[in-house]
N, C-alpha and C positions, 0 to 999 in steps of 0.2 A: 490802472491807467498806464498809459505809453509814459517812457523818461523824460519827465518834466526839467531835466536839467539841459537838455539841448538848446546851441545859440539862440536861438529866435523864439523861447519863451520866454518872452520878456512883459510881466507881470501889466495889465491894463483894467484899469479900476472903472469902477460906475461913472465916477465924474469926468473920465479921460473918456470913456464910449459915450457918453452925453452930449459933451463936445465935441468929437471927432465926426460921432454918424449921424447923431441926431438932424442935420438940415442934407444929409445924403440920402436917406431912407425917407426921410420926409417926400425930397424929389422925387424916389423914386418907387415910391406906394402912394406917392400923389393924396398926401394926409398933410397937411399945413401945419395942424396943430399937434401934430406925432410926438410923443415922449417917449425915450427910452428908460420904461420901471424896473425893469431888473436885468441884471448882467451877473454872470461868473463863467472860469474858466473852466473847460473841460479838459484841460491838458495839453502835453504840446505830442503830437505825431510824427514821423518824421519826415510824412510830406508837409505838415502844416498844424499849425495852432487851431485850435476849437474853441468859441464860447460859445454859452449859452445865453440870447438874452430874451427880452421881453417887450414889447412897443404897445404902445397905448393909443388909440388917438380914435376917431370917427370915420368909418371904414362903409362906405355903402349907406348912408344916412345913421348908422347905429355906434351907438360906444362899445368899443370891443377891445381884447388884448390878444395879441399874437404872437406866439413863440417863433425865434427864429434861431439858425443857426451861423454861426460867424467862422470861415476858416480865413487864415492866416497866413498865407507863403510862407513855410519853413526857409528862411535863404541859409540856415547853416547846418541841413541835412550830410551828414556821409554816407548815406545812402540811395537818397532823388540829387545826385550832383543838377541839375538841370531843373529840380520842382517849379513846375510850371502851373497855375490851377484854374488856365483859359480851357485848357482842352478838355477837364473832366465838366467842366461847366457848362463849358459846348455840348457835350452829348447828353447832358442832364437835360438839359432846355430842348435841345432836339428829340428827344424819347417823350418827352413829357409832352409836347406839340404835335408828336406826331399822332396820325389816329390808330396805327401798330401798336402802339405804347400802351392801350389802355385794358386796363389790370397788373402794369408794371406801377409797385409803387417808387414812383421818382420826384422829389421834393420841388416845389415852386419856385424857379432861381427867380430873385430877386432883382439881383446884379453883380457884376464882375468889374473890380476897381485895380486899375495896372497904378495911380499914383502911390509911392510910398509915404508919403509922408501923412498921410492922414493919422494912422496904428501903427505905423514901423516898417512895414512889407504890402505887397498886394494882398488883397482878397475875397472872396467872394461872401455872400449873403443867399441867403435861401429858407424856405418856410420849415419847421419842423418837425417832422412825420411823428405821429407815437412808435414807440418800441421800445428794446430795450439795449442797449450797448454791450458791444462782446471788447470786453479789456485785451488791448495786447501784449501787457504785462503786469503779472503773469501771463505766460500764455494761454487763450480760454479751452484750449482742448485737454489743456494740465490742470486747470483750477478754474472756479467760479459758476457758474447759473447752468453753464450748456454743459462744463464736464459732471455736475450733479446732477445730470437727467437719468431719468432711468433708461434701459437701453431703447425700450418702445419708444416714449417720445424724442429722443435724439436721432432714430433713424427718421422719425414722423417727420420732425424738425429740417435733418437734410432733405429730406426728397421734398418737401415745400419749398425748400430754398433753391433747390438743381434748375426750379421752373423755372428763374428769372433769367439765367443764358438763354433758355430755351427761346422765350419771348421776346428778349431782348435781340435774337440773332434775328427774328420777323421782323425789324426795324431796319430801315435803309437810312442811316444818314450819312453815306458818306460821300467823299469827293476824291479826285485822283490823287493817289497819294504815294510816297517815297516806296521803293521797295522793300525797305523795310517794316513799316509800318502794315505794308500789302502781306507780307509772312506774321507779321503778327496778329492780323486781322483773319487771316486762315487759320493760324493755331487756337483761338478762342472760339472759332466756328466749330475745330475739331473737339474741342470742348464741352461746347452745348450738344454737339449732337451724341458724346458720349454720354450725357445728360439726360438726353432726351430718352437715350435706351435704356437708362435706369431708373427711369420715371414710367416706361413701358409707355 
């Protein structure tokens, strides 16, 4: 896992997310009787905090539980001087909405919360994809699940992953933007299409 000891992980317990999100997630999965059953933390990153939790409640006439994910504004990154976590959330929701989008898997944003005080920092909410998590430390290309593959399926493994620029660059969400943002938005295009020729 990423250094749990940076500022802004600051330890939040089942009864602290009980009461904090419990009538926010309520609002906004539109579930009355929503309970949040299980919570833990995934670590802290250095854009932001991750848990993991669990909500309960009657979803579409049925009793159901749903895994979601919680990130956390890092505010004392030395890295994201600026972590902001409207704009990744922005294009989660816009990829996911779009009709470009589909075969890109992109989690179901819930919502994005600028007040801090509810957990400490802003954060966003969103539905939980299965898969499996690549640790950023150790780093996973030195240790762990993907540097123990054999060489077949880790080449396998990249070229299924190369597809998501690919895809993701068939997506138009954007708007007029700084010129810098405009050179970063061609360096990722140069990106995918280097992608794309290694995907043949």
């Amino acid at each position: 896992m990423a250094n749990s000891e940076l500022p802004s992980a600051r330890a939040l317990s089942l009864d602290s997310a009980q009461r904090a999100l419990t009538p926010w997630l309520a609002a906004r999965l539109k579930v009355p009787d929503l309970n949040v059953v299980a919570w833990r933390s995934a670590g802290s990153g250095n854009s932001a905090d991750t848990f993991f939790a669990t909500v309960a409640g009657i979803f579409e006439g049925a009793a159901r539980e749903i895994p979601l994910v919680i990130r956390r504004q890092n505010l004392g990154s030395d890295i994201f001087l600026d972590s902001d976590l409207s704009l990744p959330t922005r294009v989660m929701a816009a990829v996911g909405a779009h009709p470009a989008g589909a075969g890109i898997p992109v989690p179901k944003v819930i919502g994005l919360e600028s007040d801090a005080d509810l957990i400490g920092a802003p954060f966003m909410v969103m539905e939980q994809l299965p898969g499996r998590i690549l640790p950023q430390s150790p780093n996973y290309n030195k240790e762990g699940w993907l540097a123990d593959m054999s060489a077949d399926h880790h080449t396998a493994s990249v070229k299924f992953n190369l597809r998501f620029p690919v895809l993701t660059r068939r997506v138009c969400v954007c708007r007029p933007a700084h010129p810098s943002r405009i050179q970063y938005r061609n360096l990722i295009h140069r990106l995918a299409s280097q992608a794309s020729d290694h995907c043949g």
